[in-house]
N, C-alpha and C positions, 0 to 999 in steps of 0.2 A: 502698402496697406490701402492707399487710397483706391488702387486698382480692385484690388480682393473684395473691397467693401461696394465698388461700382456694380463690378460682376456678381455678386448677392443677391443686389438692388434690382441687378439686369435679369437674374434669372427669374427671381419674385414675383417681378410685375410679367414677364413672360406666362410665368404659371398660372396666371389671376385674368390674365387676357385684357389689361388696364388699357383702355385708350381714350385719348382726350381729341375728340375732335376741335377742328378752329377753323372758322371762316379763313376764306382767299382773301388776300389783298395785296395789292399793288401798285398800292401807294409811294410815288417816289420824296425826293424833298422837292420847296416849293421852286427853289432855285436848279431847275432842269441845265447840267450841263447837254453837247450836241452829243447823241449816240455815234458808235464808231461805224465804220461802212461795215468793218468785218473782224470779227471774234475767231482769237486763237484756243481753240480747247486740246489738252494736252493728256490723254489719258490710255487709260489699255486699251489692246486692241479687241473689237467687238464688244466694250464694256457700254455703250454709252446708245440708244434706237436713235437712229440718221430719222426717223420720221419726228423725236423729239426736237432738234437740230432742225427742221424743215418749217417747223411749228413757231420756231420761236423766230426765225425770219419771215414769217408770213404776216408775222404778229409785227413786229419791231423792224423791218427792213434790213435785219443787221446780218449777212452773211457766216456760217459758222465751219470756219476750216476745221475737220477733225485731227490731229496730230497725233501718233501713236508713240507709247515704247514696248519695252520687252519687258524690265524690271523694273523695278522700284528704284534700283541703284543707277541705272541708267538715268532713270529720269529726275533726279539727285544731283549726280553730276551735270546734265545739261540745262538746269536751274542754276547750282552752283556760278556754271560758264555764263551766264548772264543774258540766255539765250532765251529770244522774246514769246512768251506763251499767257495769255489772258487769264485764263481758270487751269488749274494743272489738280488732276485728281493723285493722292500721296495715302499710304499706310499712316497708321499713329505713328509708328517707331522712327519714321522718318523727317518729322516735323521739328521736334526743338532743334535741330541742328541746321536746319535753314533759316530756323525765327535768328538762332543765334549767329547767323550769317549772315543776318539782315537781309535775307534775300526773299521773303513774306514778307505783303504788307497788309497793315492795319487794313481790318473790314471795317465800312462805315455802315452800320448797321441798321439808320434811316432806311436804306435803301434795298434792305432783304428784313423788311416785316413779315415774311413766311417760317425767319428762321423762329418764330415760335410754334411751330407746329413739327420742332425737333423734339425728341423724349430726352428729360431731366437726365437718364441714364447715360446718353452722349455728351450731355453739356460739360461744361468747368473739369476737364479734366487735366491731370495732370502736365500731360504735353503740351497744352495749353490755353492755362485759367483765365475762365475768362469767355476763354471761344475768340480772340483777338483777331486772330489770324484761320479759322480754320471752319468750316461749316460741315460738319456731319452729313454721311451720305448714304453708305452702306456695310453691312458687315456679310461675315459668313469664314466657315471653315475649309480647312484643309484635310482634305482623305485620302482614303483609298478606292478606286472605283476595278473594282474586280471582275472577269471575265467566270463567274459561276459552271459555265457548262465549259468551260474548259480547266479550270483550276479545282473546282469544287468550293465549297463554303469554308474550306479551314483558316485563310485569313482572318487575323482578326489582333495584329499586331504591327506596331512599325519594325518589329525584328525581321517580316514576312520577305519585307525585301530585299533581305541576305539570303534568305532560304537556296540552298542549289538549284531544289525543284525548279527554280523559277526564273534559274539564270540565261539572259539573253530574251527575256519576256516582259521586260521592268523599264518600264516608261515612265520620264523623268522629263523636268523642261532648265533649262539654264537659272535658276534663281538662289544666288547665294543665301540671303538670310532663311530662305526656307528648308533649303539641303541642308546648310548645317544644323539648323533648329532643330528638323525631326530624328535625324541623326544622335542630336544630344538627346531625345525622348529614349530614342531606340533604348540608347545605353544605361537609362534612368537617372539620366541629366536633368537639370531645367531647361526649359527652353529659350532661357534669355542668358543661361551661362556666358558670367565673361573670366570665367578660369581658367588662365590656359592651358591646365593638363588638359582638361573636360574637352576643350575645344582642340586642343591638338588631337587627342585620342577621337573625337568624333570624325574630324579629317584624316584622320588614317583610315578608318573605318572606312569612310566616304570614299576613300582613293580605291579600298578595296572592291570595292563596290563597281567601280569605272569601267572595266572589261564587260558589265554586264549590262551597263545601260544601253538602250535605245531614247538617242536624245530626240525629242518632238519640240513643236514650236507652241508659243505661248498661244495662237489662234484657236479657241474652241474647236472648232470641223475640224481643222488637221491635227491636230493631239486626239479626238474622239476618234478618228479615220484609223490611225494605226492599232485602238483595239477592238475596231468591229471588223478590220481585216482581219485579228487573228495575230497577226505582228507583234504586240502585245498584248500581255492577263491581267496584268498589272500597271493602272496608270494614279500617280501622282497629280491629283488634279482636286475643283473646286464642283460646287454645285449645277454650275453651267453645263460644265463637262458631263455631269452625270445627265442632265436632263438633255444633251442633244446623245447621246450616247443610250440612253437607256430607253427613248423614245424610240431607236431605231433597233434595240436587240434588249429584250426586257431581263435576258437571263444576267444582264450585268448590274451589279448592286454597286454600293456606297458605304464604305467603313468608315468608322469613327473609330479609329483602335483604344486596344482596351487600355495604354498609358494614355489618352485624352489627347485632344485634335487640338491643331493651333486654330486660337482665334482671332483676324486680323478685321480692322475695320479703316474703312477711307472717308477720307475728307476731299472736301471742295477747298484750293487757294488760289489766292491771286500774289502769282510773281511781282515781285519789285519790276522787272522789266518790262512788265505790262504797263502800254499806254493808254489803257482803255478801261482801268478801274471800274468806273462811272459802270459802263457797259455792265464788265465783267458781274458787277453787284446785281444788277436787272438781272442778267444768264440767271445766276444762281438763286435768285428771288422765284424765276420762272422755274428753275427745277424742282422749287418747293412747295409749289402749288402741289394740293393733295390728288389732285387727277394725274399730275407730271408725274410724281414719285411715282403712283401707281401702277401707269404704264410700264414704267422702266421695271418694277419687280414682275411685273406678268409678262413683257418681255425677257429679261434677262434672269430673273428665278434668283437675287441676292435680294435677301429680306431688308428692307429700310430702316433708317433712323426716323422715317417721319410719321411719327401717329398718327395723323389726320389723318396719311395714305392708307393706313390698313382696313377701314371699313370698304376702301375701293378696290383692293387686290384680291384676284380670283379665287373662290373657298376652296379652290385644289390646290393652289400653291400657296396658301396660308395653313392650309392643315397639312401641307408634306414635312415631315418631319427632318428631310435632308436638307430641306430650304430654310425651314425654320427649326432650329434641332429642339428636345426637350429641355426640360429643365434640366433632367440629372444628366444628358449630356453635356450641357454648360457645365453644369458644375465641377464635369472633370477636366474640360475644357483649362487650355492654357493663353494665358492673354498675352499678346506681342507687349515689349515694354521697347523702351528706345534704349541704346546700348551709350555708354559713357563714351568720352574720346578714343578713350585706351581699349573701351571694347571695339571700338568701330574699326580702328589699328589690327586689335589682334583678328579680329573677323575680315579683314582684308586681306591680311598678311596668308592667312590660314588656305582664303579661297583663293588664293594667285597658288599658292602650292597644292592645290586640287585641281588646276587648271594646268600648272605646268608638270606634274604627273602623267605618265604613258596609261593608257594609250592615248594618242591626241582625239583632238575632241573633233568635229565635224565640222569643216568651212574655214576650218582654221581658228576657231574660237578659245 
């Protein structure tokens, strides 16, 4: 309910174009611990401008190693193993189960005074009230980015990518909770099912599906590379994709199929393993600066949590509709929720048997 009623909230003030600006500040507490030499940032690959990274030590002396993963679960488990990383960017769904790991720590929020130029629509939410542990960053969907002059406009479903027509054309990248999610869409499942017919029946589905993928890698340019060669018609991918992809061959669009797009949104945390807190609090104070955000949406093209920033991001990619979608595509839009014990079990169980399913997968993965 609380979700349902955020998403409402979220689409409302989308449609009303509400924004609150807020002064910068950067005010730390009066008692300055010593800055660290060098900041561990732990996030997707290509998610984050090396020139913001470049700025913030030019500014504060403090070195900022970039650290990547591939998934979400990946970078779950190497938190879990208590492996050292300063700020680590995380999905919602992915969060209570580290809080409850104790493996997040407490934000001291003296020291990121920009987190008020976060929207009310991010704040106190479910995964965690409060905001204790997690600073809002960015959101955006999941689609379909289609090759038009070669497929024609008929997509317009998550079924599209069982279609025969299109077998051996359908690009795809390694990421469990999102294969089986849209899978469960496909079938007119929810997409946070933790039934396990639902989910066994959507990994079957999935498994059949495996002879037809072309698996790509999580990098933008090389997942965009295989459908402007023509290699794939069909790529499984985000709004990034579509804009370095569509910038370079315009006949390729972006679907929101018509059972509605997952909606996933990321946060800023600081691992318990982090010895650099202190630090990591300024990082994220500086990412919140309304010019910072700004940057990062006019570079990378995912729409922000931070109000302030949207008077400064570019009126082409504030009015792209792919970037920032409508309302009534929210609306059909389905929100990631974080899955119980028993689902993260059975969504484990599920993806090791889609994994060890023929045909093998590439690199030996």
């Amino acid at each position: 309910m609380l979700v349902r009623s955020w998403l409402a909230v979220f689409c409302g003030l989308l449609l009303m174009g509400l924004i609150h600006g807020c002064e910068n500040t950067d005010t730390p507490k009066k008692t300055v611990p010593a800055l660290a030499k060098e900041l561990v940032l732990y996030d997707w690959v290509d998610d984050m401008p090396r020139s913001v990274l470049d700025d913030f030590t030019r500014e504060y002396g403090v070195k900022v190693t970039y650290l990547t993963f591939e998934s979400q679960e990946e970078a779950v488990e190497n938190i879990l193993q208590g492996k050292v990383y300063d700020v680590a960017v995380l999905e919602n769904p992915f969060v209570p189960s580290l809080i409850g790991a104790k493996r997040l720590a407490e934000i001291d929020f003296r020291n990121v005074p920009n987190f008020k130029n976060i929207s009310a629509n991010f704040r106190d939410l479910a995964i965690d009230p409060g905001n204790r542990y997690t600073v809002p960053y960015h959101y955006g969907t999941t689609g379909l980015l289609v090759r038009t002059d070669l497929i024609g406009n008929a997509v317009n479903s998550w079924t599209d990518l069982w279609d025969p027509r299109f077998a051996g054309q359908v690009a795809l990248r390694l990421q469990p909770r999102e294969l089986i999610s849209i899978t469960l869409l496909s079938l007119g499942y929810g997409l946070n099912s933790e039934i396990p017919d639902e989910v066994n029946t959507a990994v079957d589905r999935l498994i059949a599906l495996k002879q037809s993928i072309l698996w790509v890698e999580v990098d933008t340019p090389k997942a965009a590379a295989k459908l402007l060669s023509g290699e794939a018609a069909l790529l499984l991918g985000w709004p990034l994709d579509y804009q370095e992809a569509h910038g370079a061959n315009p006949a390729i669009s972006y679907i929101l199929p018509k059972e509605g797009a997952p909606l996933w949104s990321d946060n800023y945390v600081i691992p318990t393993s982090s010895p650099n807190s202190y630090t990591a609090e300024l990082f994220i104070n500086f990412l919140l600066r309304p010019e910072i955000s700004a940057r990062i949406v006019n570079e990378k093209n995912y729409p922000t949590a931070n109000d302030a920033a949207l008077p400064l991001v570019n009126p082409e990619i504030r009015n792209d509709p792919v970037i920032f979608p409508s309302p009534e595509q929210l609306r059909r839009a389905h929100f990631y929720l974080p899955l119980s014990p028993a689902g993260e079990s059975l969504y484990k169980q599920a993806w090791d048997r889609f994994l060890a399913a023929p045909p093998v997968l590439p690199n030996g993965q």
